[in-house]
N, C-alpha and C positions, 0 to 999 in steps of 0.2 A: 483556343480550346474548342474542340468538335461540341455542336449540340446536339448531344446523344437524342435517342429514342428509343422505343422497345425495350429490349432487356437491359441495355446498359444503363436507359434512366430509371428503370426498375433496380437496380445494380445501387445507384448511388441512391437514390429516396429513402431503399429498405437496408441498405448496408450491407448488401449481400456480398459475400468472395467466393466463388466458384474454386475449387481446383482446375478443371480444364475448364476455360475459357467457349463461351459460345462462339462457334464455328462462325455466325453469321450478324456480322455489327452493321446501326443501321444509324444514320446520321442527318442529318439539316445542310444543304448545302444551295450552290445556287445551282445547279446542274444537275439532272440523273446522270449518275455515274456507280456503272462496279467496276472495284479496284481488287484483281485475285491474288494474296500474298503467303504462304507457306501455308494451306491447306487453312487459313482463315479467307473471308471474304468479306468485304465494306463496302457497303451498299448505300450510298448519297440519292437522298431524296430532294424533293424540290419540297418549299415550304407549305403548296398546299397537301403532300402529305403528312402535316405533321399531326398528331394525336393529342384530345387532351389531355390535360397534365392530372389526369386520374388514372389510379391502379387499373379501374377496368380495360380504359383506353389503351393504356401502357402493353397490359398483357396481350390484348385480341390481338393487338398488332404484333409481338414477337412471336405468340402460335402459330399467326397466318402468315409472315414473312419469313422469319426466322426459327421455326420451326419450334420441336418441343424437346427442350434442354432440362433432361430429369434432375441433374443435382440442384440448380439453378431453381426450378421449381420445388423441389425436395425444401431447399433454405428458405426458400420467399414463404411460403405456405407456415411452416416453422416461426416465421416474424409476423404474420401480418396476421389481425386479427382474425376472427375464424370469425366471425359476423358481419367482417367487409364482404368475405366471400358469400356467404348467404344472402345478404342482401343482393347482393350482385345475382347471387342465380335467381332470387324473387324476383327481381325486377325483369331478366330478360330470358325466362321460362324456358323458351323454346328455340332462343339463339343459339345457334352451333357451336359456337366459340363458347357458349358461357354454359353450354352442357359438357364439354372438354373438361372444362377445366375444373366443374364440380367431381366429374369422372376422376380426373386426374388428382385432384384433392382427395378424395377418399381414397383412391388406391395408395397412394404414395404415406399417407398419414395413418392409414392404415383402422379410417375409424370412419362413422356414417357423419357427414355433413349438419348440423343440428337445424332444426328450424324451415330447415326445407323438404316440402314434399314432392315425390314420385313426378318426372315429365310425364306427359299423358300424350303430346302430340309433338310433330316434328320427325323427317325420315333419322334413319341410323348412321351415324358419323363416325369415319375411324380418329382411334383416339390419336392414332400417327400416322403420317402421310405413306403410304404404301409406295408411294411413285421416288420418296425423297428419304426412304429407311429402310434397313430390314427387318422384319411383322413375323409376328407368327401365321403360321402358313396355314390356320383352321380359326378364324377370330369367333371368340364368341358375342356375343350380344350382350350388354348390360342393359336391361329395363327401365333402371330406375334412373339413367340418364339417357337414353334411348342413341347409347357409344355402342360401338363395334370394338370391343377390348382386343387390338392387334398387338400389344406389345408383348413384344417375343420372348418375356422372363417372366420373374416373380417382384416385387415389392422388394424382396432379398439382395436381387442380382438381378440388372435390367440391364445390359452396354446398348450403348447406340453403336450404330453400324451407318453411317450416311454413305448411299448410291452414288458418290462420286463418276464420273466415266470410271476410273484405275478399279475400282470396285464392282461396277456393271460386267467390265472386262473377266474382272476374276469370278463372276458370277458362270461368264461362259465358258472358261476354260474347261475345258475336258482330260483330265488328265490318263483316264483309259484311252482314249484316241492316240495322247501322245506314246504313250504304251505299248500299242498298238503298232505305231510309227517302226519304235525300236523292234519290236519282234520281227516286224516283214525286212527290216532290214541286216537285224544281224541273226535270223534265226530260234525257233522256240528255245533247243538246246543249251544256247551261248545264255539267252535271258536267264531261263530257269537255275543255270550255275551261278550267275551273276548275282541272284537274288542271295542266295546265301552269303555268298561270300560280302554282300552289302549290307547285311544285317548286321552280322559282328561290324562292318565299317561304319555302319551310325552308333552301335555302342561305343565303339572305340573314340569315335569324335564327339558322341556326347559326352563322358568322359572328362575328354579334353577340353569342352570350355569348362566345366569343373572341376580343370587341372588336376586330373587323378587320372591320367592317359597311361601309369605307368602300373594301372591296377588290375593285373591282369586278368584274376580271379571273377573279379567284379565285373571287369568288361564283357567275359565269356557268358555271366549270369546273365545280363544285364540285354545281351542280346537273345537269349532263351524266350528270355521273360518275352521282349520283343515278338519274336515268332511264334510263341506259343501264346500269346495274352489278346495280340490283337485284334480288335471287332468282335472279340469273347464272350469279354463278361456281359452279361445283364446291363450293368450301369457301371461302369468304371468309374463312378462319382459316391456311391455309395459307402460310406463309413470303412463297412466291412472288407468290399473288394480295393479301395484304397490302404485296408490296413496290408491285405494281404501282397498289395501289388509292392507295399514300402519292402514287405517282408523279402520279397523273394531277391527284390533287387538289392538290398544293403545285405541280405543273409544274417542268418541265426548265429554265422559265430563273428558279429562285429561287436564293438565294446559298445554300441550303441544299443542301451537298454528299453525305450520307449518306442513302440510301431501302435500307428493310430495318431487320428489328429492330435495336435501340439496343444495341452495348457498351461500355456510361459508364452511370454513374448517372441518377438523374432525382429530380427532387422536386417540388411541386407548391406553388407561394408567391411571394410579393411582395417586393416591397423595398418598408421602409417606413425612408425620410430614408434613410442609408447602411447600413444592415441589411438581410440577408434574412431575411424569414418564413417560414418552413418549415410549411405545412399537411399535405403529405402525402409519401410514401416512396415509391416504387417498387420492383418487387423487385428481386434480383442477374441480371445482364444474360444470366448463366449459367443460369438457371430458367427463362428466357423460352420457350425451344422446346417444351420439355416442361409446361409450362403451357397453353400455346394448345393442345399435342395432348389435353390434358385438356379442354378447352371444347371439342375438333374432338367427345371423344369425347360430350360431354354433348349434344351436338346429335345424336348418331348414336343415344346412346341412350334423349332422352326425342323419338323423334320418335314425334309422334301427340299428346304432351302436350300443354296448353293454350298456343296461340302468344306469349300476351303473357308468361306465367311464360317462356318459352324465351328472349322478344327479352329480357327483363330481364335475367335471367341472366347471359346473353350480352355482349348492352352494358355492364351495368354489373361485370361479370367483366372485361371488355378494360379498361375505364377506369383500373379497382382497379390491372391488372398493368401496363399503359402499356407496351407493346411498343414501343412508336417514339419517337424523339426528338424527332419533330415530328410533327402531325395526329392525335395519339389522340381528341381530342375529337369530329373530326367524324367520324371511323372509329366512334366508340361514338355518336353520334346514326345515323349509317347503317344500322348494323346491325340498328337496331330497327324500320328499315323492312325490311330485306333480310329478316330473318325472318320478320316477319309477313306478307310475300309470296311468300317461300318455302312458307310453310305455308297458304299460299292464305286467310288471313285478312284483304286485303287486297289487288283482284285490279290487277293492270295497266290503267292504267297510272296509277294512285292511290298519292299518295307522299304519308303524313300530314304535315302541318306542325307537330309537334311541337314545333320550335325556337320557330315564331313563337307556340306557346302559351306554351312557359316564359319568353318574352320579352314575353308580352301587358303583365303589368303588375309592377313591381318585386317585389312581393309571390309574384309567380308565381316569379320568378327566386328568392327567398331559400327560398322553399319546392324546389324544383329544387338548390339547396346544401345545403336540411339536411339533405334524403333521402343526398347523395353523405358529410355530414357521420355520417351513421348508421354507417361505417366509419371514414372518416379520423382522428374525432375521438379512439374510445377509445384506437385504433392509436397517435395521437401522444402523445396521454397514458401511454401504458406505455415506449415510446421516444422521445421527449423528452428525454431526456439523452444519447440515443447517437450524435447527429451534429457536425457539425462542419465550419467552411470551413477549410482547411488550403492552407494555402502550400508548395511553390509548387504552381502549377495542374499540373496531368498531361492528357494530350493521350493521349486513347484512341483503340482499333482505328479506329474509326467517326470519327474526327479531331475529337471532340467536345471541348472545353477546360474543365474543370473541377477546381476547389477544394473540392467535396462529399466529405463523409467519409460512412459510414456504417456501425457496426461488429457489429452484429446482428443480417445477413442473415440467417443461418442459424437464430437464434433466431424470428425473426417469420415464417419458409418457413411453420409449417400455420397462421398467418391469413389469412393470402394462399390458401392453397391451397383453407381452411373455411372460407368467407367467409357469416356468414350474410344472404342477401338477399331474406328476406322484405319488410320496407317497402318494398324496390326493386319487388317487383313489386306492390306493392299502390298504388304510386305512381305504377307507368306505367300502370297501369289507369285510374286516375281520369287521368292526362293524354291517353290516348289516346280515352275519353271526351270531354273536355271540347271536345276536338282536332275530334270528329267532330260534337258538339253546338254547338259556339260558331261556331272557329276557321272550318270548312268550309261549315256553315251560312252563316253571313255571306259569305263570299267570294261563293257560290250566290246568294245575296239580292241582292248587288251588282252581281252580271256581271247577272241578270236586270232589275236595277233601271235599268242602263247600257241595257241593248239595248230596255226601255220608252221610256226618255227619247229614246235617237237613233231609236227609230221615229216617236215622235212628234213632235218636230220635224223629220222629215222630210216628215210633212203641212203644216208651216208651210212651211219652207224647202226649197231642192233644196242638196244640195251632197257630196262626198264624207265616207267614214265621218272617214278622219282631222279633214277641218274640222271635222265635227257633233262628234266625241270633244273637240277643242280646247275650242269653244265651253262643253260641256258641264263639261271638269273645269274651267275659268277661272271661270264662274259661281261651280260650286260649293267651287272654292275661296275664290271672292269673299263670300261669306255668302249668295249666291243674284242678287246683285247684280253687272251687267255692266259692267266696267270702261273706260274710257278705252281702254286701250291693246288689247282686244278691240272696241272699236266700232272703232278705227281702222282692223285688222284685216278686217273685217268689216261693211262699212258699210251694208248689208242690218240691222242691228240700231240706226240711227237712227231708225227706225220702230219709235213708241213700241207701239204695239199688236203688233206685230211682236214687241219685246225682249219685253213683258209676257206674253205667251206662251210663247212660250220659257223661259221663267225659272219660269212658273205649269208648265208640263209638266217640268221639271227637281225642281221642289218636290214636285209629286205623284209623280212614279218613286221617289225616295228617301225621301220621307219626313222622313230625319232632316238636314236642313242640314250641310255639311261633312263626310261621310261622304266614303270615297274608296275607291277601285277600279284597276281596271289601270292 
């Protein structure tokens, strides 16, 4: 059996269970050694580090090694008396560690420390490592522990974000450069067409992983909304611009009677034969206002930080809490453009297609789950036992009908709240990549490779764009080969020298047979 230290012997003393597990475990061994295993790290000390077997002890050492784990601390503070801690800051007034964590005790508990008065001496300490998280990017000063308040949310909603390298990386990505890249090489013109016709192509793929790819109405909305909403509003977190962003994307003639946060349950699962699956939880419909004013604040205060840590955040923060009872998904793919062109990372009128990447190939799509799995899974595995369909059904505010139980709200509030989403953003980095290298790329290749083709048989033949487009995608859906029911069409291509041309200039524009385009 390892002999913990730091958080994990804080972990067994106080009884505490994390949903996500701290990043950084620290142990008794005969050797220093780290050991780095799927985005956790185990850190083997030699026995003259060890700590004594007091809360004080316990804790300096998990702040200063292992850093500062909100939910973790959220629960510990929760169990342990609130006079061990005061004592603890009487005694070492002007320690750093023991101003943290009075800081960090109020903020998190959300009430003044009793018993203890005001630090008077001692420089100003950030409450989180700036070198080893992402901070708010203007800290303020707290006095009364003489902290530097960097943490980049509210008490509500605070994710950690750990500086990984993969994260550092995505800090520097430039996604106008790459941008940039595509225009000098395929031309303003071909972009600016592209852009359009890529908007409808992330509504149409988002959509698709809400398997409703065949809606057509909605997808056309759906992309409006897109181009016309982006980098818009005020606060695309705000109540109101959330009701209205539900509205325009589900529309006024859907049987779906409630727009505006949900009050009823929500859960995220299937039915499999006559059972429900239950994948994920939502939080209590009571948390929800004051949770989005924690994300309004996280965007107030890390603005200037790295766009894509921000769109993460952001997106996959809304997803986690599921504000609405219909459309979260495409409100959390939205969002990741709205931000990144809010933050000028991304100018107008370019709207990544992000969907049609996690939709390229099924393997894109399960990778696209496992990341959302990085949260849902531990969460359900600690609650797993606390739900329930219960008869009869209850018909909430919001006239939603449901037989969902779920009896732990109040215990699972700082996972929801401490969410930590570092793979999130190390995930949209590499998609929003792959987005600008594959996805856009190609499209550019295509539109180019279309306007080769119909310029060049227009040296053969005369005719408008529409007929030449006709001609063009029949061919080339025909394996390069004109069909019967286009010669008939078209009787201009009875003439074999004629078709052979045609078909030879369609070959050389594309390249790759059965390729396809607008």
């Amino acid at each position: 059996m390892a002999d913990w230290i730091g958080y994990k012997w804080l972990a067994a003393r106080y009884g505490i269970d994390t949903v996500q597990a701290p990043p950084v475990t620290s142990e008794i061994g005969p050797s220093r050694r780290t050991i780095h295993n799927d985005h956790i790290t185990r850190e083997i000390y030699t026995a003259n580090m060890r700590p004594e077997d007091t809360l004080t002890a316990h804790l300096t050492f998990a702040i200063k090694h292992e850093g500062v784990h909100l939910e973790f601390l959220s629960r510990l503070f929760a169990r342990v008396p609130e006079m061990d801690i005061a004592d603890w800051m009487n005694r070492e007034r002007t320690g750093q560690y023991a101003r943290r964590v009075g800081f960090l005790w109020e903020w998190l508990m959300g009430r003044e420390l009793g018993g203890v008065k005001a630090v008077t001496g001692g420089n100003y300490v950030h409450a989180i490592n700036p070198d080893t998280s992402l901070t708010r990017t203007r800290p303020e000063n707290h006095p009364r522990w003489r902290v530097r308040n960097n943490l980049p949310g509210s008490r509500d909603f605070c994710p950690t974000i750990r500086r990984t390298q993969a994260v550092i990386e995505a800090e520097r990505y430039d996604c106008a450069k790459q941008l940039d890249a595509l225009q000098a090489e395929y031309g303003t013109d071909i972009l600016m067409r592209s852009a359009v016709w890529l908007t409808v192509k992330e509504s149409r793929a988002s959509f698709q992983i809400e398997r409703e790819a065949d809606k057509v109405d909605r997808i056309q909305r759906f992309a409006a909304v897109m181009e016309r909403r982006c980098g818009v509003l005020l606060s695309p977190l705000d109540r109101e611009a959330l009701t209205e962003l539900q509205r325009e994307i589900i529309g006024d003639n859907s049987t779906f009677s409630h727009f505006g946060l949900r009050k009823s349950p929500v859960f995220v699962g299937e039915t499999s034969g006559f059972q429900e699956v239950v994948h994920y939880i939502a939080p209590h419909w009571d948390a929800l206002d004051a949770m989005l004013r924690g994300m309004a604040m996280f965007i107030e205060h890390t603005q200037g930080a790295s766009p894509i840590a921000r769109a993460a955040a952001i997106s996959f923060g809304f997803v986690y809490i599921h504000p609405l009872a219909d459309g979260n998904g495409r409100i959390h793919r939205f969002l990741i453009n709205d931000i990144l062109r809010r933050d000028g990372a991304v100018p107008k009128p370019y709207i990544l297609p992000i969907s049609a990447t996690i939709t390229h190939k099924p393997q894109d799509r399960a990778r696209y789950d496992t990341v959302l799995e990085w949260f849902s899974r531990p969460f359900m595995a600690r609650y797993s036992g606390c739900y329930a369909f219960k008869r009869p059904v209850r018909t909430y505010d919001d006239q939603i009908s449901s037989n969902f139980m779920f009896t732990d709200y109040d215990d699972a509030l700082p996972a929801w709240r401490y969410l930590d989403l570092t793979q999130h953003v190390e995930y949209l980095a590499e998609l929003i990549d792959r987005t600008i290298r594959l996805e856009m790329r190609e499209e550019a290749r295509l539109l180019r490779a279309w306007d080769n083709a119909r310029n060049a048989i227009k040296e053969i033949v005369e005719g408008p764009n529409q007929d030449i487009d006709r001609i063009i995608r029949s061919i080339k859906g025909n394996g390069g080969q004109i069909s019967n029911k286009l010669a008939e069409a078209f009787p201009v291509l009875a003439n074999a020298s004629v078709a052979a041309s045609i078909c030879a200039c369609i070959a050389a524009a594309f390249e790759v047979p059965g390729a396809s385009a607008a």
